[in-house]
C-alpha positions in Angstrom: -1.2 -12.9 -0.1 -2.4 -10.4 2.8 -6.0 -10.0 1.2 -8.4 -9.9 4.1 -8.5 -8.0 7.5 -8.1 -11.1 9.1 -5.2 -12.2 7.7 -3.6 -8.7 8.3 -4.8 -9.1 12.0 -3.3 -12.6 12.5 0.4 -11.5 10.4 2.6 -13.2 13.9 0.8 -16.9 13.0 1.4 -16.5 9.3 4.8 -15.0 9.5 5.9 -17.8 11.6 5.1 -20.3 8.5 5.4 -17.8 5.3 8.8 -16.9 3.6 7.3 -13.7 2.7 3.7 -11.5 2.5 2.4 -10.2 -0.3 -0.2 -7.3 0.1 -3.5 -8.2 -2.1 -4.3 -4.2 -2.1 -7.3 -4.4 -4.6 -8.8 -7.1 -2.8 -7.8 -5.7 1.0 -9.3 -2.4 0.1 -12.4 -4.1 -0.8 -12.5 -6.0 2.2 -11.5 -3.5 4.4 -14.1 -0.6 3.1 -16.9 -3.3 2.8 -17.8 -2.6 -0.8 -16.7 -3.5 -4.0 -15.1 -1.8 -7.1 -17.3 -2.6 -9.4 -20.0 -1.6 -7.4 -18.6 1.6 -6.1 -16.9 2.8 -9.1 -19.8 3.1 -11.4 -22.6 4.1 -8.7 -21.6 5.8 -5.3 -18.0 6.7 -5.0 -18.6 9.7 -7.3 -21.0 11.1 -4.7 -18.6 10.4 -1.7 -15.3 11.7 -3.6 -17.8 14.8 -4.0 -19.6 15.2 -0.9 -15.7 14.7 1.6 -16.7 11.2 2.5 -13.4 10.1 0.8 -10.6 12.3 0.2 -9.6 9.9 -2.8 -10.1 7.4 -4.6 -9.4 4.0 -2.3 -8.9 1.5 -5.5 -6.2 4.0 -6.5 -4.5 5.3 -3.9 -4.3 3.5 -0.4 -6.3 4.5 2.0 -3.9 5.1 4.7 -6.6 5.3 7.9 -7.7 1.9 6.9 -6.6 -0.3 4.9 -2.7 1.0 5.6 -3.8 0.6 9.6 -4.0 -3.5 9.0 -1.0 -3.3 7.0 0.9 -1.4 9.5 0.0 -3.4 11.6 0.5 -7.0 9.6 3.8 -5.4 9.2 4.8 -5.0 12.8 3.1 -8.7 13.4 4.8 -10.6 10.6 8.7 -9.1 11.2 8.1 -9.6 15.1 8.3 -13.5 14.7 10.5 -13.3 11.1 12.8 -10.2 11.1 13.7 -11.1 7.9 10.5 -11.6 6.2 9.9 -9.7 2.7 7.2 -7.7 2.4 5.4 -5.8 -0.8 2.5 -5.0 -2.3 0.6 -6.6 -5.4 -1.8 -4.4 -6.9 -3.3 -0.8 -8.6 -2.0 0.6 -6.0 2.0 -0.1 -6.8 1.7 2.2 -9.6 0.3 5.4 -7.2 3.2 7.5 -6.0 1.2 8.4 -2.6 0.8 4.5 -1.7 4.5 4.0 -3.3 5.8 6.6 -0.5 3.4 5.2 2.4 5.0 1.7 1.6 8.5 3.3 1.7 7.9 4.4 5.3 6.5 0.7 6.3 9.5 -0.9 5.0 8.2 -2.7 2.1 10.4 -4.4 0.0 8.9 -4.0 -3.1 5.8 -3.5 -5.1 4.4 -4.8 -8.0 2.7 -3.5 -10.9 1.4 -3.4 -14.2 3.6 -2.9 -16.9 2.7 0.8 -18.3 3.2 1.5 -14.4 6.9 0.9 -13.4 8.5 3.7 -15.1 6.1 6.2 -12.4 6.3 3.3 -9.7 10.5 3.7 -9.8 10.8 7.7 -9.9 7.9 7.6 -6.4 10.2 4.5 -4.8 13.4 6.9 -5.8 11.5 10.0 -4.7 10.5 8.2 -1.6 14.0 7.2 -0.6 15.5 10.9 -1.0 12.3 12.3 1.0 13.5 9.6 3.7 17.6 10.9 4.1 16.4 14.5 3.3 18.6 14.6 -0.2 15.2 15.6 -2.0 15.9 19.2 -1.3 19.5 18.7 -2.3 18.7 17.2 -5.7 15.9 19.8 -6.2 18.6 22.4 -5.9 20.6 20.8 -8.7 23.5 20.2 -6.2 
Protein backbone atom coordinates (compact mmCIF):
# COMPACT_ATOMS: atom_id res chain seq x y z
CA UNK A 1 0.00 0.00 0.00
CA UNK A 2 1.12 3.55 -1.33
CA UNK A 3 -0.32 5.37 1.98
CA UNK A 4 2.26 8.01 2.77
CA UNK A 5 4.09 10.74 0.77
CA UNK A 6 7.11 9.02 1.47
CA UNK A 7 6.38 6.01 0.20
CA UNK A 8 4.98 7.68 -3.08
CA UNK A 9 8.40 9.60 -3.11
CA UNK A 10 10.60 6.48 -2.75
CA UNK A 11 8.12 4.14 -5.59
CA UNK A 12 11.82 3.11 -7.64
CA UNK A 13 13.12 1.25 -4.15
CA UNK A 14 9.72 -0.37 -3.50
CA UNK A 15 8.97 -1.25 -7.06
CA UNK A 16 12.25 -2.98 -7.19
CA UNK A 17 10.93 -5.51 -4.30
CA UNK A 18 6.89 -5.25 -4.66
CA UNK A 19 4.85 -7.30 -7.23
CA UNK A 20 2.39 -4.56 -7.32
CA UNK A 21 1.28 -1.01 -5.52
CA UNK A 22 -1.78 -0.42 -4.13
CA UNK A 23 -2.80 3.28 -3.70
CA UNK A 24 -4.11 3.80 0.13
CA UNK A 25 -6.19 7.09 -1.21
CA UNK A 26 -8.09 7.65 2.12
CA UNK A 27 -5.08 7.42 4.07
CA UNK A 28 -2.62 9.34 1.31
CA UNK A 29 -5.10 12.19 1.14
CA UNK A 30 -4.84 12.52 4.78
CA UNK A 31 -1.31 12.42 4.82
CA UNK A 32 -0.79 14.46 1.99
CA UNK A 33 -3.31 17.50 3.00
CA UNK A 34 -2.08 17.20 6.78
CA UNK A 35 -5.47 16.82 8.36
CA UNK A 36 -7.71 14.26 8.98
CA UNK A 37 -11.31 13.27 7.90
CA UNK A 38 -12.76 13.06 10.89
CA UNK A 39 -11.55 16.13 11.83
CA UNK A 40 -12.12 18.12 8.66
CA UNK A 41 -15.35 16.67 7.79
CA UNK A 42 -17.41 17.71 10.72
CA UNK A 43 -15.57 21.17 11.50
CA UNK A 44 -13.60 23.11 8.72
CA UNK A 45 -13.84 21.67 5.31
CA UNK A 46 -17.38 23.16 5.00
CA UNK A 47 -15.82 26.63 5.40
CA UNK A 48 -13.01 25.90 2.84
CA UNK A 49 -15.39 24.02 0.16
CA UNK A 50 -17.36 27.54 0.73
CA UNK A 51 -14.80 30.14 0.91
CA UNK A 52 -12.57 28.38 -2.77
CA UNK A 53 -9.87 26.95 -0.60
CA UNK A 54 -10.93 23.53 -2.10
CA UNK A 55 -12.70 23.12 -5.21
CA UNK A 56 -13.98 19.64 -3.78
CA UNK A 57 -14.22 17.50 -1.50
CA UNK A 58 -10.46 15.68 -1.12
CA UNK A 59 -11.88 12.42 0.79
CA UNK A 60 -14.12 12.05 -2.30
CA UNK A 61 -12.71 13.01 -5.21
CA UNK A 62 -8.83 13.02 -5.60
CA UNK A 63 -7.18 15.85 -5.33
CA UNK A 64 -5.33 15.95 -8.43
CA UNK A 65 -2.55 18.99 -7.52
CA UNK A 66 -1.64 16.86 -4.55
CA UNK A 67 -2.15 13.91 -3.69
CA UNK A 68 -2.46 12.71 -7.69
CA UNK A 69 1.23 14.74 -7.96
CA UNK A 70 2.85 11.75 -5.60
CA UNK A 71 0.91 9.30 -7.40
CA UNK A 72 1.96 10.51 -10.66
CA UNK A 73 4.86 10.44 -9.67
CA UNK A 74 5.03 6.89 -7.59
CA UNK A 75 3.78 5.87 -10.95
CA UNK A 76 6.60 6.92 -13.12
CA UNK A 77 9.08 5.64 -10.12
CA UNK A 78 7.64 2.17 -9.60
CA UNK A 79 7.20 1.08 -13.65
CA UNK A 80 10.84 2.66 -14.26
CA UNK A 81 12.52 -0.23 -12.35
CA UNK A 82 9.29 -2.85 -12.99
CA UNK A 83 7.54 -2.13 -16.30
CA UNK A 84 5.32 -4.56 -15.54
CA UNK A 85 4.18 -3.70 -12.12
CA UNK A 86 0.30 -3.39 -11.43
CA UNK A 87 -0.94 -0.51 -10.19
CA UNK A 88 -4.54 0.59 -8.58
CA UNK A 89 -6.22 2.34 -6.13
CA UNK A 90 -7.92 1.10 -2.81
CA UNK A 91 -10.32 3.50 -1.43
CA UNK A 92 -13.54 6.20 -1.46
CA UNK A 93 -12.18 7.44 -4.08
CA UNK A 94 -12.54 4.20 -6.62
CA UNK A 95 -16.19 4.83 -6.66
CA UNK A 96 -15.70 8.85 -7.87
CA UNK A 97 -15.92 9.05 -11.72
CA UNK A 98 -13.47 12.19 -11.71
CA UNK A 99 -10.64 10.17 -9.73
CA UNK A 100 -11.84 6.89 -11.90
CA UNK A 101 -10.87 9.04 -15.15
CA UNK A 102 -7.56 10.75 -13.55
CA UNK A 103 -6.49 6.96 -12.81
CA UNK A 104 -7.32 6.00 -16.43
CA UNK A 105 -4.82 8.58 -17.68
CA UNK A 106 -1.97 7.27 -15.09
CA UNK A 107 -2.42 3.78 -16.28
CA UNK A 108 -3.84 2.28 -13.33
CA UNK A 109 -4.83 -1.11 -13.57
CA UNK A 110 -7.65 -1.16 -11.53
CA UNK A 111 -9.46 0.27 -8.60
CA UNK A 112 -11.21 -1.01 -5.87
CA UNK A 113 -14.30 -0.17 -4.16
CA UNK A 114 -17.11 -0.74 -2.05
CA UNK A 115 -19.73 -2.77 -3.12
CA UNK A 116 -22.84 -0.24 -3.73
CA UNK A 117 -19.88 1.55 -5.82
CA UNK A 118 -18.90 -0.67 -8.84
CA UNK A 119 -21.83 -0.44 -10.95
CA UNK A 120 -20.81 3.79 -11.13
CA UNK A 121 -16.97 2.80 -10.87
CA UNK A 122 -17.43 0.51 -14.28
CA UNK A 123 -19.57 3.03 -16.52
CA UNK A 124 -16.51 6.10 -15.29
CA UNK A 125 -13.61 3.22 -16.22
CA UNK A 126 -15.78 2.60 -19.59
CA UNK A 127 -16.44 6.28 -19.96
CA UNK A 128 -12.78 6.90 -19.39
CA UNK A 129 -11.56 4.44 -21.94
CA UNK A 130 -13.86 5.94 -24.91
CA UNK A 131 -12.79 9.64 -23.76
CA UNK A 132 -9.17 8.13 -24.24
CA UNK A 133 -9.66 6.75 -28.29
CA UNK A 134 -12.14 9.62 -28.91
CA UNK A 135 -15.29 7.00 -29.48
CA UNK A 136 -17.19 9.00 -26.68
CA UNK A 137 -18.54 11.36 -29.22
CA UNK A 138 -19.20 8.46 -31.52
CA UNK A 139 -21.28 6.53 -29.02
CA UNK A 140 -23.00 9.73 -27.85
CA UNK A 141 -24.22 10.12 -31.41
CA UNK A 142 -25.84 6.68 -31.26
CA UNK A 143 -23.47 5.53 -34.13
Amino acid sequence: MIEVPRAALRADEIGEVADFFSFGTNDLTQTTLAFSRDDAEGNFLTRYLEDGVLARNPFETLDVDGVGDLMRIAVERGRAVSPGLKLGICGEHGGDPRSIAFCHSLGLDYVSCSPFRVPLARLAAAQAALAETGSAAYAASGG
